[in-house]
C-alpha positions, 0 to 999 in steps of 0.5 A: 714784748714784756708785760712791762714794755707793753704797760708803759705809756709810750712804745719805741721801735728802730728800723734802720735810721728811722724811730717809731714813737707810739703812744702806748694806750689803746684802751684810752684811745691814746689819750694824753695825761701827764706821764704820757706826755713826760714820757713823750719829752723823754722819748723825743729827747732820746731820739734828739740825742741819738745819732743813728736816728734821722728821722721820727715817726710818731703815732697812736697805738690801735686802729682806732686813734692817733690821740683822742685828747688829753685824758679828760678823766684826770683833767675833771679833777684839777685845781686852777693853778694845776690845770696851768700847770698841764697846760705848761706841760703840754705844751713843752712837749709840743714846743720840744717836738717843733725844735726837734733837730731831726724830721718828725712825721706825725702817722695819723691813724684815726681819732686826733682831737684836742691834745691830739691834734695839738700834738701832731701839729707840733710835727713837721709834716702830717700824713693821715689815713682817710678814716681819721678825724681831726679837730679842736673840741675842747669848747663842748667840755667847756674848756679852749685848746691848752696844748697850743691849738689855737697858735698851730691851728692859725698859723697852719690852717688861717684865723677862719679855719681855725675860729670854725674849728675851735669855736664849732668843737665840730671834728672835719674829716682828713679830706677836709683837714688837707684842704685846709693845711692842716694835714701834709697828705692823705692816703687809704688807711689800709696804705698809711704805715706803709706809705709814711714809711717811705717819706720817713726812710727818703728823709733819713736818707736826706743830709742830716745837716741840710733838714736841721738848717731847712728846721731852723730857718722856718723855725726862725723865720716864723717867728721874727720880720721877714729881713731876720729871717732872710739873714738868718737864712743867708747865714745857714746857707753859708754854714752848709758849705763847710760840710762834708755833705754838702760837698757829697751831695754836689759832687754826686750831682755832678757824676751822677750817683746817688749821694751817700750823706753822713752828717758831717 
């Protein structure tokens, strides 16, 4: 890795159909200041543009954290008015992950408080390794979750939850953090490259088109009645029978084999 890929805020890496984004500050524990979470939006755009790429996995540079938090060291020294303005820009970034066209995966590999666990809740699915520590402690700087925590949190996690953890500041641990909803699934550290690997590759094997209308719908349905959401619904599944995947993927059911999906 050059001296310069190796400086910059956020690491990239293809395998197959498959993209790894890394949050690139281990000696800040990953912490999240503003060209981090520009370059992050960057990064997402990229993969969103990307055809080859089915499926986004995101993590944190190190043993230690997946992101610590926003960069307290910057935020010390804002302005009202510039402290919006962060807020604004996290939570782009956050609402860019959520619609992303393609399965995001956040791999959970320690530390994910503030502006961390805002951002992996902006993914689809969680999977954290069994040392890592999720929660919402802005309320001991004196400050409240700016990145969309206190949203995410409710709707992931229920108002009890979400009030315990925003309002404690205290972190639970990734056994805690799955009982609640906030996590997908929980494995042994030493198993969660490997295992987040695996639901990354049966994702991009997935039928491109499907998992965007399956995005959709929730992202809709979230967000509206629930008879919108039923016709928008009703409208994605008629969409799917004018793909070829769909016809591969029901015709391989049929002479069962294993479909081969191409995103047309």
């Amino acid at each position: 890795m050059s001296d310069t890929a190796a400086s910059a805020p956020v690491a990239i890496a293809d395998h197959g159909a498959v993209r790894t984004i890394t949050v690139n500050r281990p000696d800040k524990l990953n912490a999240l200041n503003a060209a981090t979470l520009d370059a992050l939006h960057q990064a997402f755009d990229d993969a969103a543009a990307d055809d080859a790429v089915r499926c986004v996995v995101l993590t944190g540079a190190g043993s230690k954290a997946f992101v610590a938090g926003a960069d307290i060291s910057e935020m010390n020294t804002l302005t009202p008015v510039q402290g919006r303005d962060f807020s604004l820009r996290g939570q782009r970034l956050m609402r860019r992950i959520e619609k992303m066209p393609k399965p995001v995966v956040a791999m959970i590999n320690g530390f994910a408080l503030g502006g961390g666990l805002e951002l992996a809740m902006g993914c689809h699915l969680r999977i954290a390794g069994d040392n890592a520590k999720l929660g919402q402690p802005e309320v001991n700087l004196g400050l409240i979750p700016g990145f969309g925590g206190t949203q995410r949190l409710l709707r992931l996690a229920g108002r009890a939850a979400t009030l315990e953890l925003c309002l404690v500041g205290t972190p639970v641990d990734a056994a805690r953090a799955r009982e609640l909803g906030i996590v997908n699934q929980v494995v042994p550290a030493a198993e969660l490259e490997a295992e987040t690997m695996k639901l990354a590759t049966r994702l991009a094997e997935s039928a491109p088109l499907a998992l965007r209308g399956v995005l959709d719908c929730v992202n809709v349905g979230g967000e509206c009645a629930i008879e919108e959401g039923l016709e928008y619904e009703t409208a994605q599944f008629g969409l799917m029978f004018s793909t070829d995947d769909m016809r591969e993927g029901t015709g391989a059911f049929l002479e069962r084999r294993k479909p081969a999906f191409n995103g047309r």
